[in-house]
gemmi code that builds the backbone of each chain (N, CA, C; Angstrom):
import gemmi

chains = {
    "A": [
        ("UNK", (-19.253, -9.381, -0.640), (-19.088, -10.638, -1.356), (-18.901, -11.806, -0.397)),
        ("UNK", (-18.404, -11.351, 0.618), (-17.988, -13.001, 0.982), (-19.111, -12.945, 2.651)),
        ("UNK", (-19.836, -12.034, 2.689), (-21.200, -12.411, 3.101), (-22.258, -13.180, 2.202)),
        ("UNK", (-22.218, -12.964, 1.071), (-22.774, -13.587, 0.388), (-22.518, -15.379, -0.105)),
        ("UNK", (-21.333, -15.022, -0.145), (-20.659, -16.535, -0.051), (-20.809, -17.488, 1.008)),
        ("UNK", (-20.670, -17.281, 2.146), (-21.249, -17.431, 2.986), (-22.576, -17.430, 3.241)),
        ("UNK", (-23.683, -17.155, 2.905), (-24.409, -17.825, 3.199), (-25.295, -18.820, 1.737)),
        ("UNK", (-24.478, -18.666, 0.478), (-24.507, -19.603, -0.148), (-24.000, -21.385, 0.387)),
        ("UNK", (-22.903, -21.131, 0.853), (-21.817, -21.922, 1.602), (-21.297, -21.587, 2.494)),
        ("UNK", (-22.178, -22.135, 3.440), (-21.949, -22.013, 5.131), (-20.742, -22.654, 5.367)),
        ("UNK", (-20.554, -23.661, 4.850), (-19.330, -24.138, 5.179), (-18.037, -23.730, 4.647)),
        ("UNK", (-17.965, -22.620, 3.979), (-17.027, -21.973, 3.823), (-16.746, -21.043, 4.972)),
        ("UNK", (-16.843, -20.814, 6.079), (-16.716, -19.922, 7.148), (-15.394, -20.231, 7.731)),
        ("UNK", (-14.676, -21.149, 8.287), (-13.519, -21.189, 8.217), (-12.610, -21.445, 7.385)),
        ("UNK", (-12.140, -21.030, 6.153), (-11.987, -21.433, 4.656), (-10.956, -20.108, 4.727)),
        ("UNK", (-10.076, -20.310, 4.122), (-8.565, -19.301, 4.167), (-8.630, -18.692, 2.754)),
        ("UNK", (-9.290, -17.709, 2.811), (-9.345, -16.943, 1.079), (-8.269, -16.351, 0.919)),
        ("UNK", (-7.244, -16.362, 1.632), (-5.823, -16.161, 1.257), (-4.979, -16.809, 0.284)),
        ("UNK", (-5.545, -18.133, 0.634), (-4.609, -19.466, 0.081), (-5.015, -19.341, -1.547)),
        ("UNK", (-5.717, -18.226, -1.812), (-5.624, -18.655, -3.778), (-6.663, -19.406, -4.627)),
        ("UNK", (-7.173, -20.413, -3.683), (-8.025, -21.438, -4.126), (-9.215, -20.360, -4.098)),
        ("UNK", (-9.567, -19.860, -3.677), (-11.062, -19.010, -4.142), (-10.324, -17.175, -3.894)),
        ("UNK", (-10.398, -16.555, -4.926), (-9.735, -15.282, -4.622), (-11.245, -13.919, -4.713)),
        ("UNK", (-11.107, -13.638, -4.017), (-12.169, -12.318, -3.832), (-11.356, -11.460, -4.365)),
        ("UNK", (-11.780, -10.305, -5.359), (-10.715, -9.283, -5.481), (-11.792, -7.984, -5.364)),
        ("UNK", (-11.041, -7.058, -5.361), (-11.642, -5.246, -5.606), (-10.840, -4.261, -6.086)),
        ("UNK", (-11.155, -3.956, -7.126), (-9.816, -3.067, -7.887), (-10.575, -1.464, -7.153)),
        ("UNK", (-10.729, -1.390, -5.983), (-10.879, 0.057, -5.721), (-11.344, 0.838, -6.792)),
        ("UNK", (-12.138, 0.718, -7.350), (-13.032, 1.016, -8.595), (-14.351, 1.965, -8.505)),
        ("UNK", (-14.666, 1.538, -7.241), (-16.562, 1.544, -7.367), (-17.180, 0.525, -7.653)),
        ("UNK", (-16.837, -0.691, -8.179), (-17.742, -1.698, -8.648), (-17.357, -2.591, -7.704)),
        ("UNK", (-17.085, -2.970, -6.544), (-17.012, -3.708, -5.698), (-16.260, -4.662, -6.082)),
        ("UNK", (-16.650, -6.122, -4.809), (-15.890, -7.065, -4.768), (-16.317, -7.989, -6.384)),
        ("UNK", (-15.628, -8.917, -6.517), (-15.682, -9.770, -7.558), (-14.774, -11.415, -7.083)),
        ("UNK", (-15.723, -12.161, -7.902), (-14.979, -13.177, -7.698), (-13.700, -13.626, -8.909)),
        ("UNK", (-12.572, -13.209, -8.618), (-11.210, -13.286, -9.276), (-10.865, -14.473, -10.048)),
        ("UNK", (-10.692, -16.136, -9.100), (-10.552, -17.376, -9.267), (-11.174, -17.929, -8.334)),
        ("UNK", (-12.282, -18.765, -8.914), (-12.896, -20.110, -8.240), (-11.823, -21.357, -8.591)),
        ("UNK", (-11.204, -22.003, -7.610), (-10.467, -23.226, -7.916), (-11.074, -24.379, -6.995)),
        ("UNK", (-11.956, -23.996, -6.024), (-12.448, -24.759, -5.056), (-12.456, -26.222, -6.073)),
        ("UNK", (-12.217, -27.207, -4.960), (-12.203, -28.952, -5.369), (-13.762, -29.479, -5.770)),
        ("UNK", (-14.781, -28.994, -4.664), (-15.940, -29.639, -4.579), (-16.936, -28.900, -4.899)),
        ("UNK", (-16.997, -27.244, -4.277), (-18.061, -26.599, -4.591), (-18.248, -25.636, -5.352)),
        ("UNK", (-19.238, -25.190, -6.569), (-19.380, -25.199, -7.469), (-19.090, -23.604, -7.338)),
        ("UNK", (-18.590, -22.986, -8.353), (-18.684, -21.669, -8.061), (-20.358, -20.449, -8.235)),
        ("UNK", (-20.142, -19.769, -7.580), (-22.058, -19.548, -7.656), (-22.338, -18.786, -8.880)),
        ("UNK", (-23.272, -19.041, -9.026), (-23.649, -17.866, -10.677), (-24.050, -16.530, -9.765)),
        ("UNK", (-24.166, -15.333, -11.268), (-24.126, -14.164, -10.991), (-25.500, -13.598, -10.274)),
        ("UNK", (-27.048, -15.095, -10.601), (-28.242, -15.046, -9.785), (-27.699, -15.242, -8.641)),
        ("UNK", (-26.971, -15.961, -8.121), (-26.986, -16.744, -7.168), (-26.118, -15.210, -5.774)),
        ("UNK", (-26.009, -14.615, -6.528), (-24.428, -13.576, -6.028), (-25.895, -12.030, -5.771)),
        ("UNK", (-26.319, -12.302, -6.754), (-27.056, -11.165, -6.842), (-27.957, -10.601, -5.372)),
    ],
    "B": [
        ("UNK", (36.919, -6.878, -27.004), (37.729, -6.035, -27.215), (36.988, -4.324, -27.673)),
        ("UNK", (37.397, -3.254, -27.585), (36.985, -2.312, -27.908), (38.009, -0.839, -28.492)),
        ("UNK", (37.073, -0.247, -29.257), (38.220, 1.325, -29.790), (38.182, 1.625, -28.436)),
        ("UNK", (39.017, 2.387, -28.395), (39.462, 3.573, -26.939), (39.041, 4.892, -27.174)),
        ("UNK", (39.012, 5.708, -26.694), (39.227, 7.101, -25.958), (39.762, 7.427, -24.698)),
        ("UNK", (40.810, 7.895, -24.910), (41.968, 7.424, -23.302), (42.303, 9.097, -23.253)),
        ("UNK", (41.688, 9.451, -21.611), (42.566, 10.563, -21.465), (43.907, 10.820, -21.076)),
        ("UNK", (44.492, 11.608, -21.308), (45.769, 11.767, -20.892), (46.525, 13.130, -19.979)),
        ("UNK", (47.535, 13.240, -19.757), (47.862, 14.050, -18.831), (49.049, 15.049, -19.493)),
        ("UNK", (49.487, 15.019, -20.623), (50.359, 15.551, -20.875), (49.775, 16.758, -22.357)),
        ("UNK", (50.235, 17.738, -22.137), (49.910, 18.946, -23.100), (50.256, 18.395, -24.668)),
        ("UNK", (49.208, 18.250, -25.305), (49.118, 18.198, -27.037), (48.868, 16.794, -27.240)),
        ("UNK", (49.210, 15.711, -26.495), (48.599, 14.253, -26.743), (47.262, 14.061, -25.289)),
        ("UNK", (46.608, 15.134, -25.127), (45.599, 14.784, -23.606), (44.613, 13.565, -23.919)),
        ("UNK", (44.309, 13.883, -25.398), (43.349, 12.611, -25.774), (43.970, 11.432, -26.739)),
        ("UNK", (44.230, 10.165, -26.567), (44.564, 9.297, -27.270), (43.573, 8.611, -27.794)),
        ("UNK", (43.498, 8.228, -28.869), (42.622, 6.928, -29.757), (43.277, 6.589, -30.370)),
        ("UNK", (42.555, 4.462, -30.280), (42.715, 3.613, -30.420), (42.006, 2.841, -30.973)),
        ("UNK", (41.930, 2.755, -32.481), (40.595, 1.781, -32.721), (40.836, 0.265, -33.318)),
        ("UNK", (39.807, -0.401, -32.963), (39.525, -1.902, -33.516), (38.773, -2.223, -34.155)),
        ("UNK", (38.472, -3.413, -34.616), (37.402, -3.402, -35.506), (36.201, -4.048, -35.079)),
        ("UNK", (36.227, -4.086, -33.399), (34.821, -4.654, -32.278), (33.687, -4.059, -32.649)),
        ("UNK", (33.313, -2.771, -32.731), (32.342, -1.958, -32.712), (31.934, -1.407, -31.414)),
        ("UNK", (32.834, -1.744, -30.224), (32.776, -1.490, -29.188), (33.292, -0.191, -29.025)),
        ("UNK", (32.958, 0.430, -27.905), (33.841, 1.881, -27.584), (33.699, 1.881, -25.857)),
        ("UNK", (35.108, 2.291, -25.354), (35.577, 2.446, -24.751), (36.156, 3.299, -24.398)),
        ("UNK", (35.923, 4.046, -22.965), (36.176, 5.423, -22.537), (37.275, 5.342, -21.470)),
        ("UNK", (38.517, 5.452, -21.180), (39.535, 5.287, -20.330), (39.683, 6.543, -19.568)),
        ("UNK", (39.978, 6.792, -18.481), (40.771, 7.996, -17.622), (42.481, 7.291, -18.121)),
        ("UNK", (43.525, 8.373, -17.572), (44.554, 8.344, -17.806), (45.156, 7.167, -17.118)),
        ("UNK", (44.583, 6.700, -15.943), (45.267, 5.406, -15.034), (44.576, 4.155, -16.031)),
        ("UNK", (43.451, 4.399, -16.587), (42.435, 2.961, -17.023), (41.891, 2.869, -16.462)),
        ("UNK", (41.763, 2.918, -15.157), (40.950, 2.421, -14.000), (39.490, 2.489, -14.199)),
        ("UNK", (39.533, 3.346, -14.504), (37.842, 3.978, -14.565), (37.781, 3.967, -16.156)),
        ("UNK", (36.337, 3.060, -16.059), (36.506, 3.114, -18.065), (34.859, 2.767, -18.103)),
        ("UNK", (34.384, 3.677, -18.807), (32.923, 3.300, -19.545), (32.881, 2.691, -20.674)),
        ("UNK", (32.662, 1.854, -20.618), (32.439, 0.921, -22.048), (30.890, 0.406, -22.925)),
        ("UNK", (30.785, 1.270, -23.968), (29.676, 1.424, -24.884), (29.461, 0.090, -26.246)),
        ("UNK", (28.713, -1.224, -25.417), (28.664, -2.290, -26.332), (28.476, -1.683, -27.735)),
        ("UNK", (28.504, -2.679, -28.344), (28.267, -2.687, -30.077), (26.349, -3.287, -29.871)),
        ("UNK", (25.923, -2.715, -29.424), (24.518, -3.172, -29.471), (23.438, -1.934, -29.939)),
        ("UNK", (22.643, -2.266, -30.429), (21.048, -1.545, -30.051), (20.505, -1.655, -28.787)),
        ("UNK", (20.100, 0.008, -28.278), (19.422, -0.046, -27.356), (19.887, 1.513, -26.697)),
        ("UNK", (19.437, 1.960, -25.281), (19.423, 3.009, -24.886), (20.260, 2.934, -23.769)),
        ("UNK", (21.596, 3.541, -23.754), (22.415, 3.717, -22.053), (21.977, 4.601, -21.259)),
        ("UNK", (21.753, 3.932, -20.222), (21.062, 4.682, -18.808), (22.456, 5.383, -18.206)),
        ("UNK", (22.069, 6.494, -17.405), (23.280, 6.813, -16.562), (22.082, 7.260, -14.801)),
        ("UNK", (22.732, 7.027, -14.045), (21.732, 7.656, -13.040), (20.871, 8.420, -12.990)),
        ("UNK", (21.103, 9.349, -13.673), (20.442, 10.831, -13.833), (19.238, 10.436, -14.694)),
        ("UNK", (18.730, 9.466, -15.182), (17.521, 9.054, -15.941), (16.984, 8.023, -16.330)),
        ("UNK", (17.309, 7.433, -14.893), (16.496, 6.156, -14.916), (15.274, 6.484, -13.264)),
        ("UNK", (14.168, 5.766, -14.817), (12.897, 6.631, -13.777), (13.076, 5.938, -12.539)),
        ("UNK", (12.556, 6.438, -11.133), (12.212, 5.957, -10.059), (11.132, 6.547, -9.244)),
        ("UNK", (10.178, 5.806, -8.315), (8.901, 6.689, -8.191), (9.092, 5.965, -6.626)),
        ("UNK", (8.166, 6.469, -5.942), (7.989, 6.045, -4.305), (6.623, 6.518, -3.914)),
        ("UNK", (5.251, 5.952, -3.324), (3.535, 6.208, -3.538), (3.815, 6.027, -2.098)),
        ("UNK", (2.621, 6.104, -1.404), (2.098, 5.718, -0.203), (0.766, 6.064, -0.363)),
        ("UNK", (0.044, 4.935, 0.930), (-1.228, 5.434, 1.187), (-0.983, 6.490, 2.388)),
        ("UNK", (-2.082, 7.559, 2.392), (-1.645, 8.668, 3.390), (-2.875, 8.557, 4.444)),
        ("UNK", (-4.177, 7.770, 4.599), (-4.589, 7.861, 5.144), (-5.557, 6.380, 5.417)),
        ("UNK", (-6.043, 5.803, 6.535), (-6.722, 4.575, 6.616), (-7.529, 4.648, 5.084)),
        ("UNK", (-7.605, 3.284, 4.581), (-8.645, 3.127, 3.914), (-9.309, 1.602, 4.108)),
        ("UNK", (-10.897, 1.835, 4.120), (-11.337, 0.393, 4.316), (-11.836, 0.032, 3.372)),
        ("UNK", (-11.520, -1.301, 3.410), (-12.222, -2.470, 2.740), (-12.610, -3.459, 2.964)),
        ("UNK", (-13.006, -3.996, 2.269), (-13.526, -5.734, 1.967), (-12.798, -6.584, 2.902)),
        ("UNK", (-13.383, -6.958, 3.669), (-12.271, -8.455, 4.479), (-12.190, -9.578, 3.630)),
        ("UNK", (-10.628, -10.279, 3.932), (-11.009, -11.295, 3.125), (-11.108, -11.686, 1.654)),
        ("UNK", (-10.658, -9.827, 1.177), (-10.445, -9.987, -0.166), (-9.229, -9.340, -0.770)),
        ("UNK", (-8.587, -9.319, -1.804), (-7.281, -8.547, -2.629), (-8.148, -7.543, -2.918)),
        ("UNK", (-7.489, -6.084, -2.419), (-8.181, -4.870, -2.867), (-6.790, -3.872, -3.239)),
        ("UNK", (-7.096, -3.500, -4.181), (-6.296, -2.414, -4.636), (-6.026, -1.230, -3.834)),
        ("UNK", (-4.693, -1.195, -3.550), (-4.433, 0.025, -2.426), (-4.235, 1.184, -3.151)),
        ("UNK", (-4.644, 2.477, -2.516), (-4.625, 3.336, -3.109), (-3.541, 4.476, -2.506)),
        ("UNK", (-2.733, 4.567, -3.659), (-1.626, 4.964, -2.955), (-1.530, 6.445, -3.619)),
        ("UNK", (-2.500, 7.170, -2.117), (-2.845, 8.235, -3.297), (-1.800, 9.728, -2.970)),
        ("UNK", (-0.601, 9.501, -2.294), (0.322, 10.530, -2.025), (1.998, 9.924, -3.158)),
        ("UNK", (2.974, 10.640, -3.348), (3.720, 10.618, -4.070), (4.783, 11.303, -3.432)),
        ("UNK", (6.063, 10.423, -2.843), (7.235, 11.156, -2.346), (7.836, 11.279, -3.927)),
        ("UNK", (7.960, 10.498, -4.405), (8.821, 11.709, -5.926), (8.182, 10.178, -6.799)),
        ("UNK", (8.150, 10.860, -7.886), (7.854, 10.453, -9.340), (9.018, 11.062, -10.334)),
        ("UNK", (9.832, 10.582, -10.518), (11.227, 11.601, -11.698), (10.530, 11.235, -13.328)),
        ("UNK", (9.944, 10.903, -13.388), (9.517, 10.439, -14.919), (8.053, 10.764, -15.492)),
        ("UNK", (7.297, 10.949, -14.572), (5.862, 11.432, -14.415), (4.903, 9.878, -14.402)),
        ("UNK", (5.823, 8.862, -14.076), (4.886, 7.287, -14.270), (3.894, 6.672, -13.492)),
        ("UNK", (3.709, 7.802, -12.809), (2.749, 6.744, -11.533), (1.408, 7.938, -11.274)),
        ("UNK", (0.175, 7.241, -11.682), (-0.782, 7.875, -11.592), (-2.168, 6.994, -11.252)),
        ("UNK", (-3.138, 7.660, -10.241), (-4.177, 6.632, -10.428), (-3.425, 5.477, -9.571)),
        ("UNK", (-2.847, 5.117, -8.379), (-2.550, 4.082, -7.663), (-1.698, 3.239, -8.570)),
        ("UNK", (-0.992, 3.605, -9.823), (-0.366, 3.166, -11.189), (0.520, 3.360, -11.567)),
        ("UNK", (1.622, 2.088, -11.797), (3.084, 2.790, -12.372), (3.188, 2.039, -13.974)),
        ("UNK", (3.052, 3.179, -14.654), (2.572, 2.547, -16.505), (4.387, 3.842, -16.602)),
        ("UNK", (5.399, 2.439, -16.870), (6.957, 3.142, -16.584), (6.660, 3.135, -18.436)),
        ("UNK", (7.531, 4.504, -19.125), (7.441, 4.497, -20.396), (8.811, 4.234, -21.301)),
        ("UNK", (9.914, 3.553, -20.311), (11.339, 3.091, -20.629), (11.355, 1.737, -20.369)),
        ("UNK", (11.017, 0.664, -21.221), (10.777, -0.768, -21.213), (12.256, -0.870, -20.458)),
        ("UNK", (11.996, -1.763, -19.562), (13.267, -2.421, -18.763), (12.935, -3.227, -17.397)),
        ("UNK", (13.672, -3.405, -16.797), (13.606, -4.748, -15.818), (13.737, -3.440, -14.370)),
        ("UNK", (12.421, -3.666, -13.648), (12.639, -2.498, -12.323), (12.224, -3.731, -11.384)),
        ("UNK", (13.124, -2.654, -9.961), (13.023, -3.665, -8.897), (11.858, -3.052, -8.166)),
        ("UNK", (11.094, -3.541, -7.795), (10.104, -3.013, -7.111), (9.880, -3.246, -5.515)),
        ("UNK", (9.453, -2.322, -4.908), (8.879, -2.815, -3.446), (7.929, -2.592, -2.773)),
        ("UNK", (7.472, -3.243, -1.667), (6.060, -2.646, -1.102), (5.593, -3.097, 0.062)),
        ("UNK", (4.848, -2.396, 0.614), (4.664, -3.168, 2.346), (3.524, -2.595, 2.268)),
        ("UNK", (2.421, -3.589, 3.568), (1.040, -3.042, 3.721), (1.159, -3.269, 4.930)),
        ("UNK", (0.398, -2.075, 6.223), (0.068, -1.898, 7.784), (-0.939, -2.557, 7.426)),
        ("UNK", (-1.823, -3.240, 8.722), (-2.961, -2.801, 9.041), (-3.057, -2.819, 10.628)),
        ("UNK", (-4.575, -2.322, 10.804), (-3.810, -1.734, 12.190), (-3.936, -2.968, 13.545)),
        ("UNK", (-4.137, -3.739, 13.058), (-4.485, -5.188, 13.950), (-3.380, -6.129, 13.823)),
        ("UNK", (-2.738, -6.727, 14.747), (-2.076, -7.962, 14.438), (-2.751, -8.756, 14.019)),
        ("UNK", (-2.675, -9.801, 12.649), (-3.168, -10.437, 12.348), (-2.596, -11.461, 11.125)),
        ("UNK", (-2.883, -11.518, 9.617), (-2.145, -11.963, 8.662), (-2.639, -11.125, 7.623)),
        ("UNK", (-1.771, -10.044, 7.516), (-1.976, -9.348, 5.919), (-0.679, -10.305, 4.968)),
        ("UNK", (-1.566, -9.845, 3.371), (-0.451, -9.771, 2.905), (-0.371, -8.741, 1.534)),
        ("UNK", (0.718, -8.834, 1.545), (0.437, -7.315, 0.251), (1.210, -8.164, -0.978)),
        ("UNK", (0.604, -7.603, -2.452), (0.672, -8.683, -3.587), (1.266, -7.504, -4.471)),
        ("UNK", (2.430, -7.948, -5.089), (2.923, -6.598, -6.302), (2.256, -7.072, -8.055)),
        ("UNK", (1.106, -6.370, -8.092), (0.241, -7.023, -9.418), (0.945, -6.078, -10.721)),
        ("UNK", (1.092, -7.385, -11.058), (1.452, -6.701, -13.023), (0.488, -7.044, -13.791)),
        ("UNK", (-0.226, -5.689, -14.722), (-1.203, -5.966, -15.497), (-2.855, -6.503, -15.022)),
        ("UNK", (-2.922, -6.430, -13.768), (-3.876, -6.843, -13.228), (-4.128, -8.240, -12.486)),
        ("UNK", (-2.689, -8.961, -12.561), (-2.701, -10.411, -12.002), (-1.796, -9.819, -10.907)),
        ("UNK", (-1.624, -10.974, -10.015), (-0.855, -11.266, -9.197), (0.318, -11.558, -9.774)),
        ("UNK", (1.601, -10.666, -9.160), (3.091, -11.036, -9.904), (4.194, -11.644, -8.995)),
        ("UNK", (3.934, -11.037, -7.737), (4.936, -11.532, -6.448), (4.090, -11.041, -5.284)),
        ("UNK", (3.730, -12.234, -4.572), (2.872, -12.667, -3.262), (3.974, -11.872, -1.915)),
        ("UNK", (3.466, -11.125, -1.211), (4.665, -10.608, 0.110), (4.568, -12.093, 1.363)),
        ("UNK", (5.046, -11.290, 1.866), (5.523, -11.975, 3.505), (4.029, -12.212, 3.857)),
        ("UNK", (4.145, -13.323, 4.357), (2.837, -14.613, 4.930), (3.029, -15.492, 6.062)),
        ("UNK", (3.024, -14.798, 7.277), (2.733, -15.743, 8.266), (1.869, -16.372, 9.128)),
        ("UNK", (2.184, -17.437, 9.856), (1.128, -18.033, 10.326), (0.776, -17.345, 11.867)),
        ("UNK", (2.197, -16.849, 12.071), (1.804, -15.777, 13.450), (1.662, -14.711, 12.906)),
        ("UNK", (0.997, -14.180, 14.172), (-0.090, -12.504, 13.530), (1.202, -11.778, 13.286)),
        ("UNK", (0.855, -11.147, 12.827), (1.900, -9.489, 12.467), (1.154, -7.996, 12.011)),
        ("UNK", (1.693, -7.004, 11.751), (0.906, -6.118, 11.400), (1.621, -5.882, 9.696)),
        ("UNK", (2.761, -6.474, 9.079), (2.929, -5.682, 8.525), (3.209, -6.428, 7.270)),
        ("UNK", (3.376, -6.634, 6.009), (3.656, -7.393, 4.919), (4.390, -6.846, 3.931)),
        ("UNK", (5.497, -7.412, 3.305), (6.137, -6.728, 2.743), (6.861, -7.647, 1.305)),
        ("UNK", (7.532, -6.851, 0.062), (7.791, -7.777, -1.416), (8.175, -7.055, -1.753)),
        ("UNK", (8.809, -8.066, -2.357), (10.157, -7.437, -3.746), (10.315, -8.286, -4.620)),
        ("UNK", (10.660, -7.391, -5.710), (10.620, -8.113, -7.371), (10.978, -7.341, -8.391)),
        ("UNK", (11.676, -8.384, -8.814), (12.120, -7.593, -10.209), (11.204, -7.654, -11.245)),
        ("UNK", (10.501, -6.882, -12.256), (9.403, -7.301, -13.152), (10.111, -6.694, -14.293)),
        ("UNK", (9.821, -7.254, -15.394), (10.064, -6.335, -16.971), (8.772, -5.835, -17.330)),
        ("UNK", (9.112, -4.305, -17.544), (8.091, -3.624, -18.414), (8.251, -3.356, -19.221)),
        ("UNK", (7.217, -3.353, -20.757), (7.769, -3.279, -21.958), (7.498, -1.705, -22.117)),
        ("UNK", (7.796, -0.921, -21.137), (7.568, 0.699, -21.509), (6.418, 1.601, -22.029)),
        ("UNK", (5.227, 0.527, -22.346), (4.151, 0.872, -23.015), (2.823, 0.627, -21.898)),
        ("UNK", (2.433, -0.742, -22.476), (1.449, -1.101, -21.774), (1.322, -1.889, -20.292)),
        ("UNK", (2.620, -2.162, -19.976), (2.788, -2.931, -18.954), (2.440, -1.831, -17.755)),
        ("UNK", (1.735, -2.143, -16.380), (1.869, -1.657, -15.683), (1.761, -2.488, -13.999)),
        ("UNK", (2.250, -1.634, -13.232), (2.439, -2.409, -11.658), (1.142, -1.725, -10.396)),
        ("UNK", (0.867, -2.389, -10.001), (-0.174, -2.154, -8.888), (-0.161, -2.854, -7.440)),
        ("UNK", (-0.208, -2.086, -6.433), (-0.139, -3.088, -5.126), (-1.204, -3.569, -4.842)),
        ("UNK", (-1.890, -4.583, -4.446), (-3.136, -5.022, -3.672), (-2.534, -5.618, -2.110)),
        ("UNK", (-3.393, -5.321, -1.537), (-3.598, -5.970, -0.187), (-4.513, -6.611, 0.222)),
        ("UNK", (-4.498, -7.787, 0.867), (-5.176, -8.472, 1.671), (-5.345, -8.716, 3.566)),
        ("UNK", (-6.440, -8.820, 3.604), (-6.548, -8.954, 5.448), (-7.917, -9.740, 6.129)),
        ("UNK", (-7.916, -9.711, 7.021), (-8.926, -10.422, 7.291), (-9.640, -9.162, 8.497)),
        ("UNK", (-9.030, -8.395, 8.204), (-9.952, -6.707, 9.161), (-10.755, -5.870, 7.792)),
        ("UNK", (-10.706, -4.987, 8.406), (-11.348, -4.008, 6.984), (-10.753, -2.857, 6.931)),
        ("UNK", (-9.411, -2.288, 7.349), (-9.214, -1.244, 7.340), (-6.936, -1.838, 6.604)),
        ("UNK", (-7.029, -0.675, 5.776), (-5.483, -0.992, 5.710), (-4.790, 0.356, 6.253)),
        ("UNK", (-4.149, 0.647, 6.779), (-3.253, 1.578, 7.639), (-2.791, 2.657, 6.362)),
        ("UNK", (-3.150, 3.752, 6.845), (-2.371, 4.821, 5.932), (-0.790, 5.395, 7.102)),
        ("UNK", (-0.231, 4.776, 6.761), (1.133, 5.313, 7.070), (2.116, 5.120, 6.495)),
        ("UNK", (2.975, 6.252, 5.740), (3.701, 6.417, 4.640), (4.879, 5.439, 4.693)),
        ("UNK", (5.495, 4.908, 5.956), (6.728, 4.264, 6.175), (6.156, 3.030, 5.822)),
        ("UNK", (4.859, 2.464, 5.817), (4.921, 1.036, 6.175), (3.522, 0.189, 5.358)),
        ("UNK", (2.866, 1.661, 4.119), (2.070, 1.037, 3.144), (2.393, 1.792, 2.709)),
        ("UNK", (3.452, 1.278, 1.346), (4.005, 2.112, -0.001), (4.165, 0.973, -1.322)),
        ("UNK", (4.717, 1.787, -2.019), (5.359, 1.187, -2.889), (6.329, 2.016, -3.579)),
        ("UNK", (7.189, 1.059, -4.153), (8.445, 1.830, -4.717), (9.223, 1.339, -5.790)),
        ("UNK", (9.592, 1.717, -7.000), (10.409, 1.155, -7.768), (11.246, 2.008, -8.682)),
        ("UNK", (12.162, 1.013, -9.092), (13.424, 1.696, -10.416), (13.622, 0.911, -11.300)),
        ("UNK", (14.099, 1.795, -12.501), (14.456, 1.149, -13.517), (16.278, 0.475, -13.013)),
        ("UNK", (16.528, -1.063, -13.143), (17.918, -1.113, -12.609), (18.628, -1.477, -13.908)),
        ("UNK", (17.521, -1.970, -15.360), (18.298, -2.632, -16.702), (17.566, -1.877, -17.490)),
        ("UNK", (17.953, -1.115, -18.431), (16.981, -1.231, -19.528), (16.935, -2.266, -20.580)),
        ("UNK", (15.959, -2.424, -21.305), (15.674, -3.458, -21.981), (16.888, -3.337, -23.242)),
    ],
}
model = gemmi.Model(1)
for chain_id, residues in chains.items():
    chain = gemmi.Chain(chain_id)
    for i, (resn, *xyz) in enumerate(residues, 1):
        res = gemmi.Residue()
        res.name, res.seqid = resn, gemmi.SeqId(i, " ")
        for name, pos in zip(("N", "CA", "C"), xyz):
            atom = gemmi.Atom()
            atom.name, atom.element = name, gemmi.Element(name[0])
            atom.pos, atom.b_iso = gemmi.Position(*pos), 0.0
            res.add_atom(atom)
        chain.add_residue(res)
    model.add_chain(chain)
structure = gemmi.Structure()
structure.add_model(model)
structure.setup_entities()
């Protein structure tokens, strides 16, 4: 996921996905990462084409 | 105020009672000192002997996702007394207020942090610093309503591996109130 994010938004590369404002999660599932909360200020959160 | 039950020390009066009209009850030794006292309420009295408590660890590296909250899998069990923790899962079946705890390794100095999730959210964020460390750690009291509520650890890092070592990625909790 957050290869992917990255190269949606390059400029997210030094960007602290700790801080809450964009949360990656993985419930150890099998179904991988997911995006949890988009709170970002400016950039848009990506659709599920866009992720794919 | 409360009725009594007072033990005593002398042959043919050993037990004394005393009642009021509180609805309270009250259990005395012969000094007073020591006295259990049974409100006038609804609800269930805990005594040590059965209030659940469980203790998980992860037992071996597991990797993941950098950069993201991943569910640790805490797939060893130093004791479970209640049978509540299954599946990296503590679904407690005695609604009440438990203190919980938890720490995550990983094997890099860096900034983990480990998150105590209720129900699938985030409930209490651990230790977060800005200098590296290896190790993250939280505590919290949560109410479970005995049914559906349940507790889960996640961890976060910016490596891909979280440390399986029993002292220092666990989790742990007790019932300390019942509801």
């Amino acid at each position: 996921m957050l290869e992917k994010l990255l190269k949606i938004y390059p400029e997210l590369a030094n960007f602290d996905f700790a801080s809450g404002v964009i949360t990656i999660q993985n419930d150890s599932d099998n179904k991988g990462d997911y995006i949890a909360k988009w709170e970002h200020p400016t950039l848009a959160r990506p659709t599920d084409e866009e992720l794919a | 105020m409360a009725s009594t039950i007072s033990a005593g020390t002398t042959s043919g009066t050993a037990i004394a009672i005393a009642g009021d009209t509180s609805g309270n009850l009250a259990l005395l030794t012969q000094a007073g000192a020591n006295t259990i006292t049974v409100p006038n309420a609804t609800g269930t009295m805990m005594v040590s002997g059965n209030m659940p408590a469980f203790s998980a660890y992860l037992s071996a590296d597991q990797t993941v996702s950098a950069s993201a909250f991943v569910k640790v899998l805490l797939d060893t069990e130093s004791f479970d007394t209640n049978n509540n923790f299954a599946s990296s899962r503590f679904t407690p079946t005695i609604a009440g207020y438990y203190q919980i705890s938890a720490g995550l390794r990983v094997p890099v100095s860096t900034t983990p942090i480990c998150v105590i999730y209720k129900n699938g959210s985030a409930y209490a964020r651990g230790s977060y610093t800005a200098v590296s460390t290896y190790n993250s750690v939280a505590s919290v009291l949560v109410y479970c309503n005995g049914s559906t509520d349940y507790i889960e650890l996640y961890g976060y890092t910016n490596l891909t591996t979280f440390s399986g070592i029993q002292s220092e990625t666990f989790m742990s909790g007790v019932l300390v109130r019942a509801a």
